[in-house]
N, C-alpha and C positions, 0 to 999 in steps of 0.2 A: 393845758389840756393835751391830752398825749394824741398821739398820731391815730391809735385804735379807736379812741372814743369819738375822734373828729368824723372818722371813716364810717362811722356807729350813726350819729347824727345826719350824715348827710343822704345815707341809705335809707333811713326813716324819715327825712324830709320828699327824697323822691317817691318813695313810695305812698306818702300823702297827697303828694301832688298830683302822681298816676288816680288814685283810687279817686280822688275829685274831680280829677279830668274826665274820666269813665265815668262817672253819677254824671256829672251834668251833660255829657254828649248822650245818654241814656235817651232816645225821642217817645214823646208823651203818645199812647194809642191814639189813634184818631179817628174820631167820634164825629167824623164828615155825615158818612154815610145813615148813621145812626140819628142823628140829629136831624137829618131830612125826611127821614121816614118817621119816625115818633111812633112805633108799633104800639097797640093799646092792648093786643091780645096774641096770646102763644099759641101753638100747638106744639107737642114735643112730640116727634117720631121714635116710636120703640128702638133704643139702640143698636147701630150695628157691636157685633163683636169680636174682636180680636184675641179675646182670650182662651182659654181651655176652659172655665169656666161659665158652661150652660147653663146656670141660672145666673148670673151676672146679669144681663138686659134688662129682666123684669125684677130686681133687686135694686138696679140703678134707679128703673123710673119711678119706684116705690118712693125715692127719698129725692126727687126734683121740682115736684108740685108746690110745698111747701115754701120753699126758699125763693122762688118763682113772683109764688101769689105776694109773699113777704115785701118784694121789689114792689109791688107796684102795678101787678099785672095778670091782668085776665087769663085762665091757663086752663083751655078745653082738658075735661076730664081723661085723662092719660089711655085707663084702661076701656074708656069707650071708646076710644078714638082706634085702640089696638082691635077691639071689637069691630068696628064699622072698616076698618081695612080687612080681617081674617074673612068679615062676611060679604066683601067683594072680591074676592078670590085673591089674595094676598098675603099668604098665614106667615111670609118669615118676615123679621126686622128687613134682611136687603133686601125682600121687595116694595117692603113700606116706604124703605128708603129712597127707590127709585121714580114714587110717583112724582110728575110732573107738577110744578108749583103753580099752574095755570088751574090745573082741577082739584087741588088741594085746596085754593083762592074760592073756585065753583061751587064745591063739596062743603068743605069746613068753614070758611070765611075767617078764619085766620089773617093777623096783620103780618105776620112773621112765623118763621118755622124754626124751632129748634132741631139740630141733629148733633148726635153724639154718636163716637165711636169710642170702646172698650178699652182701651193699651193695655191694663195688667188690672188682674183681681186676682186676690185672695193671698192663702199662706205658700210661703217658701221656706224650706228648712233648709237652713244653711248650719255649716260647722258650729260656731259657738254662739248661737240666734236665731231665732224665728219671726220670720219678716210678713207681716202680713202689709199690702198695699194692692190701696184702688186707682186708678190715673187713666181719664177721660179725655177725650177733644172733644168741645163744644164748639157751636158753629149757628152764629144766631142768623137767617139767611128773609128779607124782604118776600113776600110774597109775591107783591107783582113787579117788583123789579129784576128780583135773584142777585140783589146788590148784600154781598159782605155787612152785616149789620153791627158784627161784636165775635170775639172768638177769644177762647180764655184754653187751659189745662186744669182741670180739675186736678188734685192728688192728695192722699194723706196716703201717711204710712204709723204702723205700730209694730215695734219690738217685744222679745220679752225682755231683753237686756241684761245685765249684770245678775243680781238676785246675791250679790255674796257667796263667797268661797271660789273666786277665781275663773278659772278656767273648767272648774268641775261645776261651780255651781252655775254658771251658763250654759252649759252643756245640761243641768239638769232641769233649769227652768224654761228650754227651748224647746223640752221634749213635754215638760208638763206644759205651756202654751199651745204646742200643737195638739196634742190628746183632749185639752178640755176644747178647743175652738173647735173641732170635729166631734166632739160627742157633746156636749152641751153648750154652748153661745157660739155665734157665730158672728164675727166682729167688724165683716166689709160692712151691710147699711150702716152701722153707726160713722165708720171708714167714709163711707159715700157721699155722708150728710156732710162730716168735714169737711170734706174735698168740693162740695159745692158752697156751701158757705163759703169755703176760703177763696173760689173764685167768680163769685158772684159781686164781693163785697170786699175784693183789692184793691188798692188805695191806689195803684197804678194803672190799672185795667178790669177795675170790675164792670160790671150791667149799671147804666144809668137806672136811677127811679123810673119804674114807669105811672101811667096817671093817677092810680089808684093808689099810691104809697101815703096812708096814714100821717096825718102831720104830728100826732104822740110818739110814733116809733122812733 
C-alpha cells in the first residue's frame, strides 16, 4: 500500500469519526417544558414581520391552521381571532403581539400561544437563478406559565435552476420564473405550507401529537 493511499485512508477514517462524534453529541430538544403542560388548544397570533413583503402575515396564517389541526390540536379560528383583536383597538400584528398572556388566558382561553415572526418571503433575482424562500420562527409559549413550550424554523425554498443551455439557459429561466411568479402564480403559500409541515413534523424537533391526533393518520 503506498504512502498516498494510507494518508487517503486515514483522512477518511477521521473524518468518520469526527461526523459520528458530532451526530451523537447532537442533544435531543427537550420536551420538559412541553410535557408538563400538555396544551389541548392553540391560538396563533397574526405574525409579526420582518420582511419587505406586506402581505406575508396573512399569507402565512392562511396556511398554519391546517397542519396545526392535523397535530392533534384545537386551533381558535385564525382570522377571528385577528378580528377580535383589530375590534379592541389593536389593528397591527406588533400589537397583537404584545398582548399580555394573562388576558389572552381571560379573553381566548387558549392553552397555548403560538407566535411567529417573518425572516424572509418571497422572490430574489440573483445572477443565474431565482430564489424564491419562506423562513419563519415559531415560538409555542404556555398560557399561564409563559413557559417555552416548542420553537422550531420554518423554511422552504424554490429555484428555477438549470433549464439547459448553460449559463444562458439559467439566465433565461430566472427571468421567466420571475415574470410568470409576478404575473400569474405566486408560489410563498405553497412555500409556506412546506416550511410548516417540514417543521411541525421533524424527526428531531417537531410539535408532539396533541389529543386530538386521529389514530388512522
Amino acid at each position: 500500500m503506498s504512502a498516498s493511499t494510507r494518508l487517503r485512508r486515514a483522512v477518511l477514517a477521521c473524518s468518520v469519526v469526527m461526523t459520528a462524534g458530532c451526530a451523537a453529541t447532537t442533544p435531543p430538544y427537550d420536551y420538559t417544558a412541553f410535557e408538563r403542560s400538555r396544551p389541548r388548544s392553540i391560538v396563533v397570533i397574526p405574525p409579526n414581520n420582518n420582511s419587505v413583503a406586506v402581505n406575508a402575515p396573512y399569507i402565512f396564517l392562511s396556511t398554519i391552521t391546517r397542519p396545526l389541526a392535523e397535530k392533534g390540536y384545537y386551533v381558535f379560528p385564525v382570522y377571528v381571532i385577528d378580528y377580535f383583536f383589530k375590534q379592541n383597538g389593536l389593528p397591527a400584528p406588533e400589537e397583537m403581539n404584545a398582548v399580555p398572556l394573562d388576558k389572552i388566558g381571560e379573553h381566548i382561553g387558549a392553552d397555548a400561544v403560538l407566535y411567529i415572526t417573518i425572516e424572509e418571503w418571497g422572490q430574489k433575482y440573483q445572477v443565474i437563478q431565482s430564489v424564491t424562500k419562506v423562513r419563519a420562527a415559531l415560538k409555542l409559549v404556555d398560557v399561564k406559565t409563559g413557559d417555552l413550550l416548542w420553537d422550531a424554523t420554518a423554511v422552504a425554498q424554490a429555484s428555477s435552476g438549470d433549464g439547459g443551455g448553460g449559463l444562458a439557459g439559467m439566465l433565461v429561466n430566472a427571468l421567466i420564473t420571475q415574470v410568470l411568479s409576478s404575473t400569474i402564480t405566486d408560489p410563498t403559500p405553497d412555500l409556506a405550507r412546506q416550511a410548516n409541515f417540514s417543521a411541525l413534523h421533524s424527526q428531531t424537533r417537531g410539535l408532539p401529537d396533541g389529543p386530538y391526533k386521529t389514530a388512522h393518520e
